[in-house]
N, CA, C and O atoms as a MOPAC input file, in Angstrom:
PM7 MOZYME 1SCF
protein

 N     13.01900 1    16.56200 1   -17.81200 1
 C     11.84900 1    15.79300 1   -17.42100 1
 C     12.30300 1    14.41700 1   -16.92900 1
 O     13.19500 1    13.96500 1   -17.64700 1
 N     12.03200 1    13.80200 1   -16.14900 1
 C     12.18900 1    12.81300 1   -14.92700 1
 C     10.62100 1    11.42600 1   -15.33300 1
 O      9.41000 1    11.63300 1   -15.41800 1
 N     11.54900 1     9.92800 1   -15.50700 1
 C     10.91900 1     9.01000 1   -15.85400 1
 C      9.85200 1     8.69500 1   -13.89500 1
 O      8.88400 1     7.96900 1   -13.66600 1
 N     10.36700 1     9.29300 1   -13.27500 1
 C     10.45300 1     8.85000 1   -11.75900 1
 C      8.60900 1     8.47400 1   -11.96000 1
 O      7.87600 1     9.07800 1   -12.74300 1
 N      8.23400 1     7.49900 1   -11.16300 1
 C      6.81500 1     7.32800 1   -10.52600 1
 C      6.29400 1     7.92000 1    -9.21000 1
 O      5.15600 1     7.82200 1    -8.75200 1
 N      7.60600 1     8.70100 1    -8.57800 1
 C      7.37100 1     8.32700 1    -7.20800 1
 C      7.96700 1     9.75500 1    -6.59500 1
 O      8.23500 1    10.70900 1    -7.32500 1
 N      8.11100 1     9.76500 1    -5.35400 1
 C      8.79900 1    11.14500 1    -4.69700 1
 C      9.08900 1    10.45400 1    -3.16300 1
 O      8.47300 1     9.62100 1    -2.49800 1
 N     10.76000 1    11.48500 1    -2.87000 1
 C     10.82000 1    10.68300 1    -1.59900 1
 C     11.31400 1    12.19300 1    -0.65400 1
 O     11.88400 1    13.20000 1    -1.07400 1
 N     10.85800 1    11.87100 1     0.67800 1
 C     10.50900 1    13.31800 1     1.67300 1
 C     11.10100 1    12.87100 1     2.72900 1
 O     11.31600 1    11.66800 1     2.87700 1
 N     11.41300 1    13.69200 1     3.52200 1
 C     11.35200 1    13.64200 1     4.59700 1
 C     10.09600 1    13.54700 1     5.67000 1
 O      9.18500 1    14.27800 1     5.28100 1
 N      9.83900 1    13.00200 1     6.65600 1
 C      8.47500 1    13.69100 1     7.79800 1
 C      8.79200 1    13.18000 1     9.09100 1
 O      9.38800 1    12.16200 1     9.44400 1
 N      8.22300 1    14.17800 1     9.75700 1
 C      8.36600 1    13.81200 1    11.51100 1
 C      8.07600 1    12.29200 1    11.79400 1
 O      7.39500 1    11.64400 1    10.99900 1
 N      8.65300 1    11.67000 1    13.05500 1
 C      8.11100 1    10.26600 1    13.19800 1
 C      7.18500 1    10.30900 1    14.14400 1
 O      7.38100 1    11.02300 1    15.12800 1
 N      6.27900 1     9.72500 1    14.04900 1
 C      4.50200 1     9.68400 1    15.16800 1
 C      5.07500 1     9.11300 1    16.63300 1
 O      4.49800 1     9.37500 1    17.68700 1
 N      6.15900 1     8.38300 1    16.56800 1
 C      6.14300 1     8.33200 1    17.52100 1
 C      7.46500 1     8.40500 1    18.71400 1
 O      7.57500 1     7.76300 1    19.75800 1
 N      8.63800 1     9.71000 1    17.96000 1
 C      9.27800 1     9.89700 1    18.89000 1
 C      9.43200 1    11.10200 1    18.51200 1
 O     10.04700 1    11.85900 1    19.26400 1
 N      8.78800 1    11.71300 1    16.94100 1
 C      9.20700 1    13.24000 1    16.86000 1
 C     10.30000 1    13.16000 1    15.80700 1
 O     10.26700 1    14.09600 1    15.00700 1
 N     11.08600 1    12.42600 1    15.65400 1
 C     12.54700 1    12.39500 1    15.48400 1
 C     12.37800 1    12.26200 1    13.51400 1
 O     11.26600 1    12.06800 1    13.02300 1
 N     13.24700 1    12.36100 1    12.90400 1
 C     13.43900 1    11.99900 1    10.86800 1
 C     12.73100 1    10.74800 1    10.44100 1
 O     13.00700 1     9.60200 1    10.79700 1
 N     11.71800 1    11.15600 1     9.57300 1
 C     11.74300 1    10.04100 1     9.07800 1
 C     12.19800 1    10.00300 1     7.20000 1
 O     12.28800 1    10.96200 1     6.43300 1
 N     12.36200 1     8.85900 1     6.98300 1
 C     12.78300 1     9.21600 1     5.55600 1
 C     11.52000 1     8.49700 1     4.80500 1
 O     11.01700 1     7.50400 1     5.33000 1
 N     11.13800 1     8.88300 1     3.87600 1
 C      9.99600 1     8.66800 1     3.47800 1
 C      9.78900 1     8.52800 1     1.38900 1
 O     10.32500 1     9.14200 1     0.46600 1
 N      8.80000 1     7.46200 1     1.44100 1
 C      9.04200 1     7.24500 1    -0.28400 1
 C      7.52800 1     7.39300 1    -0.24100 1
 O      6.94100 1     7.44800 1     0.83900 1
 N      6.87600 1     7.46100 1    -1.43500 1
 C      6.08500 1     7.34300 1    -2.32900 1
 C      5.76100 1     6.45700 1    -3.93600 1
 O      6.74800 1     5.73300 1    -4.06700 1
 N      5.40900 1     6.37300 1    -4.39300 1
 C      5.43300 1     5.33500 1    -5.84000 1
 C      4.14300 1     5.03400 1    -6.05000 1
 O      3.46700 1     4.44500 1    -5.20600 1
 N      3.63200 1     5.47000 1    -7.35700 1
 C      2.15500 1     5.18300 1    -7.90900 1
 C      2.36300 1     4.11100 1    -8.93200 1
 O      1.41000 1     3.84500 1    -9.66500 1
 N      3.58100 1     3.40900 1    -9.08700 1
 C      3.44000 1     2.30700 1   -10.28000 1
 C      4.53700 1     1.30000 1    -9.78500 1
 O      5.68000 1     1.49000 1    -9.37100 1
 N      3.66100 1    -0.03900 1   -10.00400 1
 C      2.76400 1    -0.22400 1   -10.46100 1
 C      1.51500 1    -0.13200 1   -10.06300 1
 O      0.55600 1    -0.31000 1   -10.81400 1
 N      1.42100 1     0.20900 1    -8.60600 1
 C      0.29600 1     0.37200 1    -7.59000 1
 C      0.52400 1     1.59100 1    -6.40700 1
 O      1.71900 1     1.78800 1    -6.18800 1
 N     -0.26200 1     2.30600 1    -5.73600 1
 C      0.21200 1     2.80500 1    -4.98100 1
 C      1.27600 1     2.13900 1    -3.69500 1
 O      0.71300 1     1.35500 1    -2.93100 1
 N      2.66500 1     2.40000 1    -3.45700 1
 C      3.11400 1     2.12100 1    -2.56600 1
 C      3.64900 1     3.46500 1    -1.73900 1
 O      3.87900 1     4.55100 1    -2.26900 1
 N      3.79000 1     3.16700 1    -0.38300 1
 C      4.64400 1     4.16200 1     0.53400 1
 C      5.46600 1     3.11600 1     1.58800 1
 O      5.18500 1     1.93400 1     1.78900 1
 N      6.53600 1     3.88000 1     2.18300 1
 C      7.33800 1     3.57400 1     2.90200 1
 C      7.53700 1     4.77600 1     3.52300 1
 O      7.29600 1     5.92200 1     3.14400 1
 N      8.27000 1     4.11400 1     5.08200 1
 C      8.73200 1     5.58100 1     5.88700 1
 C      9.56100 1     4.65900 1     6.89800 1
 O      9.10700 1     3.58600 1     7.29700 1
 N     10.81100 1     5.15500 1     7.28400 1
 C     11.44200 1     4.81600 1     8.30900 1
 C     12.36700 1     5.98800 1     8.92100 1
 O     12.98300 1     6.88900 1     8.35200 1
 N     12.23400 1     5.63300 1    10.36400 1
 C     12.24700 1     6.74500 1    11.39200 1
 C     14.60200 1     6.36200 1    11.62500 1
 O     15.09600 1     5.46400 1    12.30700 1
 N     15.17500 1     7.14500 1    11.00500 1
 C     16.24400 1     7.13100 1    11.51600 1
 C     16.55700 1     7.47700 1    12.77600 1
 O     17.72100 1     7.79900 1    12.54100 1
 N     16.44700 1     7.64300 1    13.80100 1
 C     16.21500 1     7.96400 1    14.92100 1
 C     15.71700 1     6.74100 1    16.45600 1
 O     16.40800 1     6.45100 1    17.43300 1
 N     14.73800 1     6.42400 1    16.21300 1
 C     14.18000 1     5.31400 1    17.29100 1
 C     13.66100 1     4.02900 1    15.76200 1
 O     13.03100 1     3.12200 1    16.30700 1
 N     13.72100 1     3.84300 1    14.71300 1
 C     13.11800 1     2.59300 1    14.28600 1
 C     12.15900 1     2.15700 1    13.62900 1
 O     12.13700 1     1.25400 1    12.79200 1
 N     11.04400 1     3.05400 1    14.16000 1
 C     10.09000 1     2.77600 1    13.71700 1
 C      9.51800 1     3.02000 1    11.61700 1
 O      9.72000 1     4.00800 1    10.91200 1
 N      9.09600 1     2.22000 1    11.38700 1
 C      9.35700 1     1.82300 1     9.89300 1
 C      7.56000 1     1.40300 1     9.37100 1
 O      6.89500 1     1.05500 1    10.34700 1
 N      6.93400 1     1.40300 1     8.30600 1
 C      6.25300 1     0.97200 1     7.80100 1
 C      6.25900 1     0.88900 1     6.18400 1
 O      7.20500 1     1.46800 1     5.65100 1
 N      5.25700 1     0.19500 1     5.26800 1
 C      5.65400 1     0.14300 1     4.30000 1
 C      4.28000 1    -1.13500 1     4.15300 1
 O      3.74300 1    -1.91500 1     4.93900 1
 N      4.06400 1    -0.65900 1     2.10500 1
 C      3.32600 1    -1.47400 1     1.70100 1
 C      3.72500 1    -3.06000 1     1.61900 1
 O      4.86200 1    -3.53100 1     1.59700 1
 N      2.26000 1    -3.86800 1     1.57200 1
 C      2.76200 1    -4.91400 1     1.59700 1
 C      1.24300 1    -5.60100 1     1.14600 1
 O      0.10300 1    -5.44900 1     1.58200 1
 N      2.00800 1    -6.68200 1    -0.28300 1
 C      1.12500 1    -7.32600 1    -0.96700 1
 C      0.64200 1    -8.84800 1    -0.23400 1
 O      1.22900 1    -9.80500 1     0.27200 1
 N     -0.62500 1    -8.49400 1    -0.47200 1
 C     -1.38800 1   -10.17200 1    -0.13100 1
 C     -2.90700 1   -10.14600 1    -0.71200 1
 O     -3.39700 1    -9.11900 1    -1.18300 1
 N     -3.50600 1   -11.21500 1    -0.64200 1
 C     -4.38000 1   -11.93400 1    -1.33500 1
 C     -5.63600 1   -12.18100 1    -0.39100 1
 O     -5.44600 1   -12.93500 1     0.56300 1
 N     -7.45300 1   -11.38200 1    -0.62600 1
 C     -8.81000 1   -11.93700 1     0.50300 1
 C     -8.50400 1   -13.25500 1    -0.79600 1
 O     -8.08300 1   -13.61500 1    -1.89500 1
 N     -9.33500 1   -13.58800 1     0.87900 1
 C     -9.83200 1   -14.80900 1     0.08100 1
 C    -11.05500 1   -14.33000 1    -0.58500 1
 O    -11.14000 1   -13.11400 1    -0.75900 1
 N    -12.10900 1   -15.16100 1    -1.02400 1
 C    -13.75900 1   -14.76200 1    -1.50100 1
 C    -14.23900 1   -14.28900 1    -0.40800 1
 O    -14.60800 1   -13.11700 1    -0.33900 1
 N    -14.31200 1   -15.16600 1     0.65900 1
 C    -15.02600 1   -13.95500 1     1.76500 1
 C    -14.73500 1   -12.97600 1     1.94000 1
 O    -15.61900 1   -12.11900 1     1.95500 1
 N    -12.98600 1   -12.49400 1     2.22000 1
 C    -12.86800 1   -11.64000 1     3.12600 1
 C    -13.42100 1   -10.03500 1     1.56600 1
 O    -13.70800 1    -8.84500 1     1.69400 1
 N    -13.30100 1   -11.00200 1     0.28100 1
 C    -13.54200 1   -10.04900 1    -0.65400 1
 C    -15.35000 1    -9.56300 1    -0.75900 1
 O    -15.79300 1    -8.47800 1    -1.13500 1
 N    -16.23300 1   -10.95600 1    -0.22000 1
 C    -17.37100 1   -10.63000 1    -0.55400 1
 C    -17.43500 1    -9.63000 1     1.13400 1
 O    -18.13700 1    -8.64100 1     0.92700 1
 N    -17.06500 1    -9.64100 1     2.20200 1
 C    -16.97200 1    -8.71800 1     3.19400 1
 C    -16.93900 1    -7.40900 1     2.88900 1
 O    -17.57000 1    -6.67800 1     3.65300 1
 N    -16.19700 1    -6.75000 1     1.69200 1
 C    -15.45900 1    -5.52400 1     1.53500 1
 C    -16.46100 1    -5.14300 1     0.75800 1
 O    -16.66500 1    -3.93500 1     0.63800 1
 N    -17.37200 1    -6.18200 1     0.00300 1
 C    -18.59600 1    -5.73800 1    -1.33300 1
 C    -19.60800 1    -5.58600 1    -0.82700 1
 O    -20.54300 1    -5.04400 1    -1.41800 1
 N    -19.70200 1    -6.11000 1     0.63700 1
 C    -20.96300 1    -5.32700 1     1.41500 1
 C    -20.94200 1    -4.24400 1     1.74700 1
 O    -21.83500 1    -3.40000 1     1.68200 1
 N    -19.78500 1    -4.16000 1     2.18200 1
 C    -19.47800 1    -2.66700 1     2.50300 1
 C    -19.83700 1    -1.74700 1     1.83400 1
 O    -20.26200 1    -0.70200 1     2.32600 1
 N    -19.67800 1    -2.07900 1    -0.05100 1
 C    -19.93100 1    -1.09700 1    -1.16900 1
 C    -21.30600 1    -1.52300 1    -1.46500 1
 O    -21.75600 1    -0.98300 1    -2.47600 1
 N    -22.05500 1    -2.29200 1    -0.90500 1
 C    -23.63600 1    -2.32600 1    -1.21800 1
 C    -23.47700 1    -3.41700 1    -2.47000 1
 O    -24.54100 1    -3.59100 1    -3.06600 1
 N    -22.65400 1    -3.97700 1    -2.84200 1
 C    -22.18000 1    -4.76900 1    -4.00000 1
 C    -22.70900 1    -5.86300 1    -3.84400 1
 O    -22.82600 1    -6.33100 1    -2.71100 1
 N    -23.33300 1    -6.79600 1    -5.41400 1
 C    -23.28400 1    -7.79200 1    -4.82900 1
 C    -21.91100 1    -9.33600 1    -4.71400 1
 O    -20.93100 1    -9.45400 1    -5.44800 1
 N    -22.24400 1   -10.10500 1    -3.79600 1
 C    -21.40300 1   -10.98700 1    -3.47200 1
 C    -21.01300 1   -11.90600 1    -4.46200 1
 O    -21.76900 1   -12.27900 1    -5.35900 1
 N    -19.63900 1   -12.34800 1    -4.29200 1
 C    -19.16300 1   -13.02500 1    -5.75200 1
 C    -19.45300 1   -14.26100 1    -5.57800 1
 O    -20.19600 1   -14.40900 1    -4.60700 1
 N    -19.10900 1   -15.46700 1    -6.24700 1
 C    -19.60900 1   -16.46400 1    -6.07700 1
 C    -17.93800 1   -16.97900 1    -6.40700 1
 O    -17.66800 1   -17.88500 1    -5.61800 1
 N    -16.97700 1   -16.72700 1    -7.15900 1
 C    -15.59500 1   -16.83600 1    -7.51100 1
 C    -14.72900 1   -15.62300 1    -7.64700 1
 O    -15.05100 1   -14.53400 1    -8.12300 1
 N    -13.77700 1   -15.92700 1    -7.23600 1
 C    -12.87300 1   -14.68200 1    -7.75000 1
 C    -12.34500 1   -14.44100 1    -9.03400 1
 O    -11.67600 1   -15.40300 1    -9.41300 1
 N    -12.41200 1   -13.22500 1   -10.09800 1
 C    -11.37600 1   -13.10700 1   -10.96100 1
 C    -10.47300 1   -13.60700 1   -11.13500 1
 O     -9.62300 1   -13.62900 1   -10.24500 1
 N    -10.25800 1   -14.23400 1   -12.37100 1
 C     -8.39800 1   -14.93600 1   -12.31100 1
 C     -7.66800 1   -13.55500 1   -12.92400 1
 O     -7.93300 1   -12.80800 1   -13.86500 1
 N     -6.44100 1   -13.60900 1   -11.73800 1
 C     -5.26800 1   -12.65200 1   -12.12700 1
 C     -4.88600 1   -13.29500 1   -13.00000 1
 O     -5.08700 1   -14.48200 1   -13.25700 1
 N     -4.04200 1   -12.18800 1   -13.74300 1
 C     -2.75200 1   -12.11400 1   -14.73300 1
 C     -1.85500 1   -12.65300 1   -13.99700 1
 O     -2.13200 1   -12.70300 1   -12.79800 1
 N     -0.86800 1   -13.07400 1   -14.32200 1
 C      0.25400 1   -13.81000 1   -13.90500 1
 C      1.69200 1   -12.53300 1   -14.39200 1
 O      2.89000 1   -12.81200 1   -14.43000 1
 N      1.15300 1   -11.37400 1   -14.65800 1
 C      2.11900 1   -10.71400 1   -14.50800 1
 C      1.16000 1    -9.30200 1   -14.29200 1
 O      0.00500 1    -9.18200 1   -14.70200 1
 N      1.99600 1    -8.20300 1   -13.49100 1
 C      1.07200 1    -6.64800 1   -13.22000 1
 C      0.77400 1    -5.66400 1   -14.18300 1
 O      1.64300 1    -5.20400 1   -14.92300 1
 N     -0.43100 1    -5.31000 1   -14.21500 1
 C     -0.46500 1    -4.69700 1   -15.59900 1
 C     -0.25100 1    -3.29800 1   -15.91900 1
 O     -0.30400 1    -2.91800 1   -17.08800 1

């Protein structure tokens, strides 16, 4: 049995056809990565911060209502 979070694959690249090498990882958050050995092309998660708007934006979306402050994070991931 395997501590692993994550799994890593191979898959075609979108945009030349060619290997890509590819990760997965559900902890501490979902992340993925993929890069195309072949022509370059690469993507991958990447952490950042709405502000209140761009957060009360996303709570309209869910019919939610709008915050007035944001939650204070933890200062470490939980």
């Amino acid at each position: 049995m395997s501590d692993m979070s994550g799994t890593s694959y191979d898959s075609k690249c979108p945009l030349c056809a060619g290997q890509m090498m590819c990760s997965s990882d559900w902890k501490p958050y979902d992340c993925v990565c993929g890069e195309c050995v072949d022509c370059g092309f690469c993507y991958h998660t990447e952490e950042s911060q709405l502000t209140l708007e761009e957060v009360n934006d996303v709570r309209v979306n869910y019919e939610l209502e709008p915050l007035t402050e944001l939650r204070k994070q933890k200062d470490e991931l939980i």
